[in-house]
C-alpha positions in Angstrom: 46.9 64.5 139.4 43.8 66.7 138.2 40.5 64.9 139.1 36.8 66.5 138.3 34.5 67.0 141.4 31.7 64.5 140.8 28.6 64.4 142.8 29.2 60.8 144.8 25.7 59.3 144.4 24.9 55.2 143.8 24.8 56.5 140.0 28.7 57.6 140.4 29.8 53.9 141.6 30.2 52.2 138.2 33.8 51.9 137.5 33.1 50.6 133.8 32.0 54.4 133.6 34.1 56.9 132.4 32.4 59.1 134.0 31.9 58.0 137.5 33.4 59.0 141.0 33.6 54.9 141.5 36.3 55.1 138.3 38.5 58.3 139.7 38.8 57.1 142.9 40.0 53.8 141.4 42.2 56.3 139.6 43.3 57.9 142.6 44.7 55.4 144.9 45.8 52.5 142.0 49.1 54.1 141.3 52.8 52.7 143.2 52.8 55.7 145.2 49.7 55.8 147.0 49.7 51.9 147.7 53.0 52.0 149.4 52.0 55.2 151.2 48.8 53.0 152.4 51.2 50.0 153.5 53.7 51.6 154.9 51.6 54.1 157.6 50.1 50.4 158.2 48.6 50.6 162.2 51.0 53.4 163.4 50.9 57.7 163.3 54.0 58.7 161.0 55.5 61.8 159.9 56.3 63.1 156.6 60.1 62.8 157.0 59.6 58.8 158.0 57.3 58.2 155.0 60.0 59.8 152.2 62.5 58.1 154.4 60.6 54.7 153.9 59.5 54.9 150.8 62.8 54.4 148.4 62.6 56.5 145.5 59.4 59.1 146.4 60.2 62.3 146.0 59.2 65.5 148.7 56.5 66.5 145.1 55.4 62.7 144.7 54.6 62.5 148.7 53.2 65.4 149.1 50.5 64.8 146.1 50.0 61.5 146.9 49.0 62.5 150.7 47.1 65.2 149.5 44.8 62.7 147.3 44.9 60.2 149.9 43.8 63.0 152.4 41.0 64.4 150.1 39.6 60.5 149.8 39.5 60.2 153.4 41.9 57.7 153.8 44.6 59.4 155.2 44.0 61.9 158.5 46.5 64.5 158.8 47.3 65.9 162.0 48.9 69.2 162.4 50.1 70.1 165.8 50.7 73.7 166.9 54.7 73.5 168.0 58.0 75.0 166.3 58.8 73.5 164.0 55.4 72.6 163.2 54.8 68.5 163.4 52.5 67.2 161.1 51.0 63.4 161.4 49.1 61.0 159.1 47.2 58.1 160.6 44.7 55.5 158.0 41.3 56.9 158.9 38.5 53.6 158.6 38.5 53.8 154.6 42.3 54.1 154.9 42.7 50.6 156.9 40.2 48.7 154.8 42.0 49.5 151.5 45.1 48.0 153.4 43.7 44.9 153.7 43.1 45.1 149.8 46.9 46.4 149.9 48.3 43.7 152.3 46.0 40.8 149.6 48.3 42.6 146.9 51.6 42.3 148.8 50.7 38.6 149.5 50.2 38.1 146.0 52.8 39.5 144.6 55.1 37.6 147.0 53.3 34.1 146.4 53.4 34.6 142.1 56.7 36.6 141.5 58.9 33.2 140.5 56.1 32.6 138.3 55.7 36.3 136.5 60.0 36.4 136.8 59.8 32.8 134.5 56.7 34.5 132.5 59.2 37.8 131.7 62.2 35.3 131.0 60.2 33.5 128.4 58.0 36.4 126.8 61.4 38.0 126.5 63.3 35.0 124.9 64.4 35.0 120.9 62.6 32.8 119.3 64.3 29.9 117.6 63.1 28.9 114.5 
């Protein structure tokens, strides 16, 4: 996940753009991993272990970039407390919490239309007769 440092002025916000900080941040957080980090750190403070332990099929490499991004966004604070072992926690920062609405519209979504895109599969993957 290799992004270039662009300069975040109102010029950057086109996401048509190649070009444009609007179109790598959409980059950024529109991948499985970092939307289901988003939704599942939700309202509460969770540690690493919980998230990988949540998250079915993330692996330690996948979480840790992913929480990297979503920390360099500002969308994910990361806590790091001084004890042994050390404890590290990752709350949604403002940004974080209003992409989770966009998240939690998503979910909804999905839930409401997935008999309808399962029948759209079934047909779109039928033989045709004739």
């Amino acid at each position: 996940m290799v992004t270039k440092q662009l300069s975040g002025k109102t010029d950057d916000a086109g996401v048509m753009r190649a070009d444009s900080l609007a179109r790598e941040i959409f980059s950024d957080i529109a991948n499985k991993w970092a939307l289901l980090i988003i939704e599942t750190v939700g309202d509460d403070t969770r540690r690493f272990t919980e998230l990988r332990n949540d998250i079915e099929g993330i692996s330690h490499k996948m979480l840790t970039q992913n929480l990297r991004m979503l920390e360099r966004n500002g969308l994910i604070e990361r806590t790091v407390h001084p004890t042994v072992p050390p404890r590290v926690d990752y709350t949604l920062t403002e940004a974080g919490h209003g992409l989770r609405a966009t998240v939690d519209g998503m979910c909804d979504w999905t839930h409401r239309f997935l008999g309808h895109i399962d029948d759209a599969r079934r047909r779109f993957e039928a033989p045709v007769n004739g």
